[in-house]
N, C-alpha and C positions, 0 to 999 in steps of 0.2 A: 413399516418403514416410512420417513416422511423425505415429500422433493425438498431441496434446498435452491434459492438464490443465492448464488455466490458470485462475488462481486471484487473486482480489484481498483484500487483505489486512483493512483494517478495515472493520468491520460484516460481514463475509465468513469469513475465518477468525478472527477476533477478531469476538464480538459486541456489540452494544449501543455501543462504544466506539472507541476508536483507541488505538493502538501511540504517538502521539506525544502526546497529552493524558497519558497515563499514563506518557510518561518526564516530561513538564513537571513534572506534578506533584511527582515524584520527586525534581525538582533544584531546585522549591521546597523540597520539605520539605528536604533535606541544606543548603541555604544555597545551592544554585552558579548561582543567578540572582541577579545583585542587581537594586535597585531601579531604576536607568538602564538595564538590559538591559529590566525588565517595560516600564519608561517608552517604549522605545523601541519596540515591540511593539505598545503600542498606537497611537504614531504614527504608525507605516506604517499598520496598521491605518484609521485616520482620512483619510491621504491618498489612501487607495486605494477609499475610496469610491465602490460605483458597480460595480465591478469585485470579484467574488464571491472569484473565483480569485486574485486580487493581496490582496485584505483579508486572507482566512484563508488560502489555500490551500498559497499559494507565501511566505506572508512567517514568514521563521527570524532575525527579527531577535531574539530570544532568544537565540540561540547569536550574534551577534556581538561579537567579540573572543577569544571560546574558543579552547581548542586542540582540532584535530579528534581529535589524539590519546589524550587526559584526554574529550574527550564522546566515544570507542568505550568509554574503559573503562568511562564511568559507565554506558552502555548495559547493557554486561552484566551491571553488577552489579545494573541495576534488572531486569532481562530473564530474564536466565541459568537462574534456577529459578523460571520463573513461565510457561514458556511452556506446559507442558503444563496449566496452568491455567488459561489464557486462552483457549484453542484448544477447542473442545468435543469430546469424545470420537467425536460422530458424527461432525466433521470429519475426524479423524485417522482414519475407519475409513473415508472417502469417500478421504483421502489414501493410504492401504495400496490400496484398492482400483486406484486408476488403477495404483499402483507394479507391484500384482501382475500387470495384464494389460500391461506393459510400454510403459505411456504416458511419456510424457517430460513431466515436474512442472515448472510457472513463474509462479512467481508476481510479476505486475504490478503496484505500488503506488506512490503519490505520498510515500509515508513516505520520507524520510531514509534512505540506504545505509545508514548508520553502522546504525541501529536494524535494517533490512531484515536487514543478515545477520544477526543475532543470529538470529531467526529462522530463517534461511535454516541456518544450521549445524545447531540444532534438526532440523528439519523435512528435512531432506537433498534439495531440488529439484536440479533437473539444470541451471536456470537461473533468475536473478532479474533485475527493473529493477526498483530505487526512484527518489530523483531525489536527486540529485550535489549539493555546495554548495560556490560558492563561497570560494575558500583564497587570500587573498594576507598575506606576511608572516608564514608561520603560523599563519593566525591566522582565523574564519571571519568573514564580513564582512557575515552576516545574507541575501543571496540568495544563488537558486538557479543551477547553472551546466549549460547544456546543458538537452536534453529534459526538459520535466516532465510524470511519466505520469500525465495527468487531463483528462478529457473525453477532443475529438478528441486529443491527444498520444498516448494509451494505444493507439491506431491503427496511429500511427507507428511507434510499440515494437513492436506483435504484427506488423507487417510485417515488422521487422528481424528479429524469431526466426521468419521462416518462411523469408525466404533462410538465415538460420543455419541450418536445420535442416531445412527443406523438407518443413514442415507439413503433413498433411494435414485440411485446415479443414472438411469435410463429417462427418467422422467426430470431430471437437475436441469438447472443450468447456469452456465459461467458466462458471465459478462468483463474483456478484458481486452488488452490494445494492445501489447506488446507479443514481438513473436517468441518470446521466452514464455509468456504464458500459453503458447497451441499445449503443453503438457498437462496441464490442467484441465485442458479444453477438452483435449481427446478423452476425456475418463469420462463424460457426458454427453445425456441425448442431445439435450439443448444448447452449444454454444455459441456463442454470438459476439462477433469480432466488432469492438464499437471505437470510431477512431482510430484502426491496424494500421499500425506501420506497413511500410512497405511488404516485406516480407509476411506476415501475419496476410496482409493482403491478399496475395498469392497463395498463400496457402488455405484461406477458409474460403476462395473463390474456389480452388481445386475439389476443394470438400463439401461446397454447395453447402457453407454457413451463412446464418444469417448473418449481415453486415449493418450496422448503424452509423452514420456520421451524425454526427449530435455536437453543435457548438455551446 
């Protein structure tokens, strides 16, 4: 059985922020959103009311009608040399570290593939899950397709990389900020609440986790 580092991506390895706010922005500023895309963003947004994960979480009606090929490339041009600056230095020395005692690196996120590798290339884990969107016609159609890793989901995922690889969860450990991630958290010896929200707070202080603030 081998330990794994697992690792969640924004407010975690990226602080303060997220990996997909900061492409948006991006493809505001160069033009590749237009104004029926922003439009339609908000009206998912609006119908999904009520429902946390359907308002923001899971809705990429931004990217409908794109091509998945034209949003990898803008990816990296928004990404490419930016990640060793978005990533804080202590991360990257938390990330050497598991590499060097031979842990197996995975990072689990709700971000968009397309953006997840960019990183993922960067950062050279041994595995990733973001979440998939769907593609008909070429073309993306603003939902997501298959598993989305957030909340319980992110569950589902860390179960599949433990038959993939046959985890050893006692000796693991998960690095993550949000208090939707304590589920992932709980399935390991090691977790380690870095940048916790409020809630997350309180709970990995209850549980006598370790706690990192890392700007």
């Amino acid at each position: 059985m081998r330990k794994a580092a697992i690792f969640d991506l924004d407010g975690t390895l990226i602080s303060g922020t997220s990996a997909e706010r900061i492409f948006i922005r991006y493809l505001l500023k160069k033009g590749e959103i237009s104004l029926s895309g922003i439009f339609r963003t908000f009206l998912k947004f609006f119908e999904n009311i009520g429902s946390w994960n359907k308002m923001v979480v899971q809705n990429k009606y931004y990217l409908k009608g794109g091509s998945p090929e034209k949003f990898r490339q803008i990816a990296d041009e928004c990404f490419s040399n930016r990640v060793d600056r978005l990533i804080s230095k202590d991360m990257i020395r938390i990330i050497n570290y598991h590499r060097d005692k031979g842990d197996l690196l995975i990072m689990i996120s709700g971000t968009p593939n397309f953006i997840l590798d960019v990183f993922n290339r960067r950062l050279s884990f041994d595995d990733k899950k973001g979440t998939d969107l769907e593609v008909k016609n070429a073309e993306f159609t603003g939902r997501i397709s298959g598993i989305h890793p957030h909340g319980p989901d992110k569950v589902i995922v860390l179960e599949e990389f433990i038959k993939k690889y046959q985890i050893d969860l006692a000796n693991s450990t998960v690095y993550a900020n949000h208090f939707t991630d304590r589920l992932i958290m709980d399935k390991v010896g090691n977790p380690v609440a870095v940048n916790p929200d409020r809630n997350l707070l309180k709970y990995a202080k209850n549980r006598k986790w370790k706690i990192l603030n890392i700007q």
